[in-house]
C-alpha distance (Angstrom), angle and dihedral (degrees) to the residues before:
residue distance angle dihedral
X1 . . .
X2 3.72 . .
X3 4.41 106.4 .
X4 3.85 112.4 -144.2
X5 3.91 125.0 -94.1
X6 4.04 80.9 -103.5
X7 3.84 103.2 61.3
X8 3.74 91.7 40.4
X9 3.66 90.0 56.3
X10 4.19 85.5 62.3
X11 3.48 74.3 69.3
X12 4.11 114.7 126.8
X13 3.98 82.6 -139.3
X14 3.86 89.5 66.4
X15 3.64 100.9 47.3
X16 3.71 124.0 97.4
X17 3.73 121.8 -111.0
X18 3.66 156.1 163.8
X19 3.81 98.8 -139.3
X20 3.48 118.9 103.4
X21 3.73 122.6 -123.3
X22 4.13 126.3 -117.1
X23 3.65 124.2 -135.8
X24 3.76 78.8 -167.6
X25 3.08 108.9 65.1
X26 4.19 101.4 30.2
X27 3.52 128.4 68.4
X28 4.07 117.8 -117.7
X29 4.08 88.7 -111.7
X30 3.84 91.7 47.9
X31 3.81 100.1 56.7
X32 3.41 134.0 98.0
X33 3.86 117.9 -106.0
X34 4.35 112.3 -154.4
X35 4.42 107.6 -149.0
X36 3.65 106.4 -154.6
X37 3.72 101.5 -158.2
X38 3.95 116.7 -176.2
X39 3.96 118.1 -146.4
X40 4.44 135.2 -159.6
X41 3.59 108.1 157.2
X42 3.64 109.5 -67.6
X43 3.64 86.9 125.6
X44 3.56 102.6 169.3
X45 4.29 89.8 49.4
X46 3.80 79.0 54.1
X47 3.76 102.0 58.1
X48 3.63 93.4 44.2
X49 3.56 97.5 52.1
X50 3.97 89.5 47.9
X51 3.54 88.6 49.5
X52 3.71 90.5 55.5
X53 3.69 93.1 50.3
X54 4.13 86.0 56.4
X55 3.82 103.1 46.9
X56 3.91 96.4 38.1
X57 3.70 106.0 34.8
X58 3.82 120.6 78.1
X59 3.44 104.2 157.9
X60 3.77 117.1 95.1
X61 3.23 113.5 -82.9
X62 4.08 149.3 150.5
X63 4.19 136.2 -152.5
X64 3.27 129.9 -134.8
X65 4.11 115.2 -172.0
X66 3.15 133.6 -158.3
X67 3.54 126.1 -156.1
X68 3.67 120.1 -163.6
X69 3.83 96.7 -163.2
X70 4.07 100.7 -69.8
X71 4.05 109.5 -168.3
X72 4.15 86.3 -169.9
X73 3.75 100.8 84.6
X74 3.72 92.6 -91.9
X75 4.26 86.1 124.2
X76 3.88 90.6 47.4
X77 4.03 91.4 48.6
X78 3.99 93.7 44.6
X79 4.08 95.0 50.9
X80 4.10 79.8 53.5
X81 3.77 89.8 48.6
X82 3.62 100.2 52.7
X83 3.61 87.4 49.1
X84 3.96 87.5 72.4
X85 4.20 97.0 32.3
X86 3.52 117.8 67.3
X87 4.35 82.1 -177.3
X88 3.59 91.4 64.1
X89 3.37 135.4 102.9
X90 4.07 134.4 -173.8
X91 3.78 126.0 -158.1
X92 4.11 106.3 -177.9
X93 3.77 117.3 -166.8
X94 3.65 125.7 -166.0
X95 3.81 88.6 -139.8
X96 3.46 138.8 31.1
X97 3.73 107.7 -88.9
X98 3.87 101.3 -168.2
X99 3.86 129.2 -115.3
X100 4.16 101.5 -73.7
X101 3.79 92.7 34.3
X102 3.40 98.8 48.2
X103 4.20 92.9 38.3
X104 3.74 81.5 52.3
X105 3.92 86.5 58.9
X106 3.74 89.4 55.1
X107 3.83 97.0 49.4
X108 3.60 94.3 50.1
X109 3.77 82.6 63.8
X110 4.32 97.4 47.9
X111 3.81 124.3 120.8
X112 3.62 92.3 174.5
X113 4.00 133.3 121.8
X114 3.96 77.1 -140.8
X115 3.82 138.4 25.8
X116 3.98 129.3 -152.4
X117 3.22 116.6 -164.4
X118 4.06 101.3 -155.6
X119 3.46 126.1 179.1
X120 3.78 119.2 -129.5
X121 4.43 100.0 -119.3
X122 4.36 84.2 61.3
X123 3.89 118.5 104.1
X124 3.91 106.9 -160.7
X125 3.84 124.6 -140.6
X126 3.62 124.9 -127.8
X127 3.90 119.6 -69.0
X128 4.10 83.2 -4.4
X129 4.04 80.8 151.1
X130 3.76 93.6 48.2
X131 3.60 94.1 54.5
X132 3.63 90.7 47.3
X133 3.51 98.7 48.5
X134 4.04 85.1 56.2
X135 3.76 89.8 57.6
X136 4.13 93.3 56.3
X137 3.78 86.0 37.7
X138 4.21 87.3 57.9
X139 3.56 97.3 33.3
X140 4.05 109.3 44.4
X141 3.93 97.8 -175.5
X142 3.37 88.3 59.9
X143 3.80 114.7 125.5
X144 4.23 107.7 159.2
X145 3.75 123.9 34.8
X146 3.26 126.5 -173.9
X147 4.17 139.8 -178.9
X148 3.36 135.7 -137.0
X149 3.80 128.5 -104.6
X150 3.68 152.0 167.7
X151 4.21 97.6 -104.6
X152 4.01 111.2 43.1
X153 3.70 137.5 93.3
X154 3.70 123.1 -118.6
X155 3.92 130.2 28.0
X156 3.39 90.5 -37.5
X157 4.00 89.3 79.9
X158 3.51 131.0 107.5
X159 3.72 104.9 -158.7
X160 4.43 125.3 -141.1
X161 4.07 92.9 -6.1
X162 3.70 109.0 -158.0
X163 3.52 107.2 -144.7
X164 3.55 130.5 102.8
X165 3.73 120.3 -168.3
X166 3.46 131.1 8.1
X167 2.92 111.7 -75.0
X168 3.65 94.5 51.2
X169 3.67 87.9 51.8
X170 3.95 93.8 62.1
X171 4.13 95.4 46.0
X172 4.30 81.2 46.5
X173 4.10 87.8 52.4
X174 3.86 86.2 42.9
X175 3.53 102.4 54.0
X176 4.33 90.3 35.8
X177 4.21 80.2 53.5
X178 3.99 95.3 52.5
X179 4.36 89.2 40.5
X180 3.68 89.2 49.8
X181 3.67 99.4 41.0
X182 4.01 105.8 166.2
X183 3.18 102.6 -18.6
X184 3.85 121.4 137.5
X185 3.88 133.1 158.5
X186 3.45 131.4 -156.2
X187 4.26 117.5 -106.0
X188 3.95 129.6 -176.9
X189 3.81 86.7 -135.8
X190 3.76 144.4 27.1
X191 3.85 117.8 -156.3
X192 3.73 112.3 -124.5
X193 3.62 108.0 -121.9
X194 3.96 86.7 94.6
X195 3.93 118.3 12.4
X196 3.75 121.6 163.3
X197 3.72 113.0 -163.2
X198 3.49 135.5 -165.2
X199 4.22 106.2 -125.1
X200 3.96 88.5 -127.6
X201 3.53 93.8 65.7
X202 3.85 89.2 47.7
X203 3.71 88.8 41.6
X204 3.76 93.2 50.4
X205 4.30 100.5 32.6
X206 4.05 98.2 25.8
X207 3.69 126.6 -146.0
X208 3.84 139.6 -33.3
X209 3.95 116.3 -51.5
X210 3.85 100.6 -105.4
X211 3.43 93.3 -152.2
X212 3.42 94.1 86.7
X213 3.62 98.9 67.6
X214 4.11 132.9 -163.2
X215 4.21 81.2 7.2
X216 3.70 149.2 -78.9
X217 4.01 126.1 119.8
X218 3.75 90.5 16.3
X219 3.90 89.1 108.2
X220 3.70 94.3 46.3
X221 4.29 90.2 49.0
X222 4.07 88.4 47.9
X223 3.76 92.9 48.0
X224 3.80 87.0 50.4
X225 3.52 97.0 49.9
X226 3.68 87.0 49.9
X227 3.46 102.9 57.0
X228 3.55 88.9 49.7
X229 3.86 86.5 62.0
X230 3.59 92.0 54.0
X231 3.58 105.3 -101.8
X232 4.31 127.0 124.1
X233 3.54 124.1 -131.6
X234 3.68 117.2 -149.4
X235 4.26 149.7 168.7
X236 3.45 125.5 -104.1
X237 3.99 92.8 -149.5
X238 3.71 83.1 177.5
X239 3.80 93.3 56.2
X240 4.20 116.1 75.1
X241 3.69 123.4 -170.5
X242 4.01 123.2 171.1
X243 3.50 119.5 -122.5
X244 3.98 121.8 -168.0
X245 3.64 88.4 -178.5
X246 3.64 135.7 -169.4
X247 3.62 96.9 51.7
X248 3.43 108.6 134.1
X249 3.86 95.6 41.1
X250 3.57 91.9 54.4
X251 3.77 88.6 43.6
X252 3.75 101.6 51.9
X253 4.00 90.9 43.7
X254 4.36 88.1 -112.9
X255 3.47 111.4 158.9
X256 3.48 103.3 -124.4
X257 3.89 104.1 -156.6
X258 3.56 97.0 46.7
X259 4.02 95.2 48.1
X260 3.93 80.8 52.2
X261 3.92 93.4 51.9
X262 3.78 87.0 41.8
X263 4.00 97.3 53.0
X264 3.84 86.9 39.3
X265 3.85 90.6 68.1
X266 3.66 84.9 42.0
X267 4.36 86.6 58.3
X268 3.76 97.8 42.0
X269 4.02 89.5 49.0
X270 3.80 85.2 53.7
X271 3.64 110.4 45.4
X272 4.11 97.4 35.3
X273 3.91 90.7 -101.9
X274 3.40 104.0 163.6
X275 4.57 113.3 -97.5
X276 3.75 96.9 -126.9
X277 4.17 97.0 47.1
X278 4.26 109.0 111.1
X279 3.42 120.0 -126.2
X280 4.02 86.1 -121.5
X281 3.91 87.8 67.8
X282 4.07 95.1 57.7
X283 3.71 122.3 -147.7
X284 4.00 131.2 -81.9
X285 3.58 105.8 -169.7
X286 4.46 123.6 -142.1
X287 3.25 140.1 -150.6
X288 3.55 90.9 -101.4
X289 4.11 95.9 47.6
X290 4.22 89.2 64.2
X291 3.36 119.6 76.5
X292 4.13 124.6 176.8
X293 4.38 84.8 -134.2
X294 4.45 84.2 68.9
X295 3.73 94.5 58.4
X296 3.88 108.2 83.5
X297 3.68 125.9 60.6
X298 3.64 114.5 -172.6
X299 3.83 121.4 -125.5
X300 4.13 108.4 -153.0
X301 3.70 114.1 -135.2
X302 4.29 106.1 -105.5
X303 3.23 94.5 -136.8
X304 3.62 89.6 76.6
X305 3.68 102.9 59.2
X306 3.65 93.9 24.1
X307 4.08 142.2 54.7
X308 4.12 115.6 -159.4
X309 4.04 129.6 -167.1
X310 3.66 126.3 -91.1
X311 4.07 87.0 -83.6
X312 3.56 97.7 54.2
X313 3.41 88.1 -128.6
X314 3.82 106.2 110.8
X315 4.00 123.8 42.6
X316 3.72 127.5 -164.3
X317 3.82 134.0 -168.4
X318 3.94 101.3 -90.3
X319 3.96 84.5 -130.2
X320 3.74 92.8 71.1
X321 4.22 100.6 19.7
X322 4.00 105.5 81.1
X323 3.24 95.7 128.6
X324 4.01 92.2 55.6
X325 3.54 129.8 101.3
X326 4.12 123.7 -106.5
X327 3.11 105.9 -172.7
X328 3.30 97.5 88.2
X329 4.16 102.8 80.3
X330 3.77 105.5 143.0
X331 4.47 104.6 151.4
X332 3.79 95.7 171.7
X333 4.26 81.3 179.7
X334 3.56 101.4 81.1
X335 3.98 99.2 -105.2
X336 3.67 130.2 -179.8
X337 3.70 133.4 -124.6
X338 3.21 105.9 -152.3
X339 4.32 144.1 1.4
X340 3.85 102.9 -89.7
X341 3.71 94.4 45.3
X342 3.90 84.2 48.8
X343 4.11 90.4 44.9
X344 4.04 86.8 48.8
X345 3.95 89.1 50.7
X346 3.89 95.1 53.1
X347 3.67 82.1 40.0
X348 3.42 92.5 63.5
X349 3.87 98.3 39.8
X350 4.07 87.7 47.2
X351 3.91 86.4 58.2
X352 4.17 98.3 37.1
X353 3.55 81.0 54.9
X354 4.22 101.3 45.5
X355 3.56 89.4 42.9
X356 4.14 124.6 25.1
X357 3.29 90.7 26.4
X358 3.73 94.9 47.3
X359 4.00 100.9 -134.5
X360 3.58 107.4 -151.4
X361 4.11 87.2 57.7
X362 4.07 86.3 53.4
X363 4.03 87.3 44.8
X364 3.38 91.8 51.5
X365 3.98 104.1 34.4
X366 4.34 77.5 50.7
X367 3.47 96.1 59.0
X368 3.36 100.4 45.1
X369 4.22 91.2 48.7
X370 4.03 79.8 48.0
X371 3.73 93.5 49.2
X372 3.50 107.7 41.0
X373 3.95 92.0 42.6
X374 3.92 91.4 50.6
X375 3.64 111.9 29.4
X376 3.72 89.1 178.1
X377 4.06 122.7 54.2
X378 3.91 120.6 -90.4
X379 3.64 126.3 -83.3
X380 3.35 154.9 -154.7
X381 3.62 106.2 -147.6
X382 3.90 111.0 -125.3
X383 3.68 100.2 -149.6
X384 4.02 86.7 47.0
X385 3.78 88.6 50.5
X386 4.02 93.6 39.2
X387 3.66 101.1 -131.2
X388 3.20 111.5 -161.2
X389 4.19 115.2 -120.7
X390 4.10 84.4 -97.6
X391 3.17 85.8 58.6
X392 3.92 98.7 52.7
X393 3.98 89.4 46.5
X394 4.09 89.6 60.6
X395 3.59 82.1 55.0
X396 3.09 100.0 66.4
X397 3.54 134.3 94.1
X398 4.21 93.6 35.1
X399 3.65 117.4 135.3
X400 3.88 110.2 -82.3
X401 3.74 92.3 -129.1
X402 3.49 86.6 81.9
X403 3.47 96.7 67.6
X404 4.15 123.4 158.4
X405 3.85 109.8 -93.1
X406 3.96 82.7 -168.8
X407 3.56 125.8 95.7
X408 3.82 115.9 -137.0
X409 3.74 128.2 -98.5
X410 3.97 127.4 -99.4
X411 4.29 91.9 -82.3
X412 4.00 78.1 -148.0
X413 3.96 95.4 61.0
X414 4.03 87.7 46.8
């Protein structure tokens, strides 16, 4: 007997709280799993993917969205939606926040014993989360998972995909699903469009480094900071998730390529890469680039910067939201009200990691992992990141050891 949407939302899973939850105590199929879903227009990409999440997800779960001031009717469609979905949740900015920041948002929100952070142009597959759980469930040091798809660099891709509409796109996951039963592999990085996170690596590294803005190398820098921690990322090959990628970009008029180039002088500032290395050569990182004081990322308590309803269930910009409710201020992801108690945290995590957790064993046992997975330096992927034919000319001429591990992108997604 399948119960309605309406009696599982009576559900203890779907109601908010302050408590926290207990690996402990909770089997991995029993817990609740928080989707952090991002939002800029693109409405139609939006209701799609939410759709997907509904008719091929049946392990308890919640949504928290994050609007990054839409002007499309997005806002009008998710106050109707959370109307009918007591698991939802809706954070509305007044401006676009960015990828990390606004990601950072969502987490702050999380109940879950994991965290996906999914952007809004994917179309899951069905039981994508149970397969997924099975992979952290059969490989405990497991911190990052992510799936394969039809638009990503790396691995992760699926190269010319056959299908054509939807419902040729769920009988192609299917049948990829059954050939690819159980298999995984272990990666140095998992691209961001769909990351699902245990909490203790949020809980021990933080969020997304805002520094890198509206998005690009943010994935690589959390994957980093990750494996520092001690925690592997890895591909479910059995997992496949469809990707039309590039949406918001092309929507908001953002020139791709040079937000890359931007945020890649942003990354080589960061992690000691050296100034005058092109983005075309990648990035193989030393003993001397990592340093315990890059791991944490703080994640600012919401109820600073925003005020939400009675429910807790929708949160405007406090600049616009006097007439809503505070009282509602539950953050059951430890958040931080203010910069020194943030500063003391990484503090803390800097040290834990220098001293109990003997740092130059974690460099070293890092670098290895990153070397033996990746033989060759990491990449952005050119035809992923459409470079333009300028762009491939600069690249020419660098030492062919540094050849892409990636595989390219579908050329019919670009």
């Amino acid at each position: 007997m399948v119960l309605p949407r309406r009696i599982l939302h009576e559900v203890e899973w779907f109601r908010p709280t302050t408590n926290r939850l207990h690996p402990e105590r909770s089997p991995c199929r029993q817990r609740l799993i928080s989707i952090v879903i991002l939002t800029h227009n693109q409405l139609d990409q939006t209701r799609l993917c939410l759709e997907s999440i509904e008719r091929n997800t049946s392990h308890p779960y919640e949504i928290v969205i994050v609007d990054n001031c839409s002007t499309d009717g997005t806002v009008r469609y998710l106050r109707n939606y959370i109307l009918t979905h007591e698991n939802v949740k809706v954070i509305s900015n007044t401006i676009n926040k960015g990828f990390a920041a606004g990601n950072n948002q969502g987490l702050a929100l999380t109940r879950g014993e994991y965290i996906v952070l999914l952007n809004n142009d994917t179309i899951v597959s069905k039981n994508w989360l149970q397969h997924i759980l099975t992979v952290f469930e059969h490989h405990p040091n497991t911190g990052i998972i992510g799936p394969m798809s039809n638009y990503v660099s790396g691995p992760q891709l699926v190269p010319q995909v056959v299908y054509k509409t939807l419902e040729e796109m769920e009988q192609f996951a299917l049948k990829w699903t059954m050939d690819h039963e159980g298999q995984s592999v272990p990666v140095t990085r998992i691209v961001g469009f769909c990351m699902i996170i245990r909490r203790a690596v949020v809980e021990r590294i933080g969020g997304l480094d805002e520094r890198f803005g509206i998005g690009n190398f943010e994935d690589d820098d959390f994957c980093i900071r990750a494996t520092l921690a001690g925690y592997e990322s890895r591909i479910a090959k059995n997992v496949f998730i469809h990707h039309t990628g590039g949406q918001t970009f092309n929507g908001s008029g953002i020139n791709f390529n040079q937000q890359m180039l931007h945020n890649w002088e942003i990354f080589k500032d960061k992690w000691g890469i050296p100034t005058d290395t092109p983005i075309q050569r990648g990035y193989r990182l030393t003993a001397c680039t990592l340093n315990a004081d890059k791991i944490y990322v703080e994640i600012s308590d919401l109820s600073t910067s925003h005020k939400s309803d009675s429910f807790g269930k929708w949160w405007k910009s406090r600049a616009v939201s006097s007439h809503l409710s505070n009282s509602h201020q539950y953050a059951p992801l430890h958040v931080y009200h203010n910069s020194q108690e943030a500063k003391q945290k990484a503090d803390q995590v800097s040290r834990q990691v220098r001293t109990h957790y003997a740092w130059e064993k974690i460099v070293q046992k890092a670098l290895e992992r990153m070397h033996t997975i990746a033989q060759r330096p990491i990449r952005r992927n050119q035809a992923e990141k459409r470079f333009t034919a300028e762009d491939a000319e600069n690249a020419e001429g660098h030492d062919s050891q540094y050849t892409d591990r990636n595989e390219c992108c579908n050329p019919d997604q670009t």
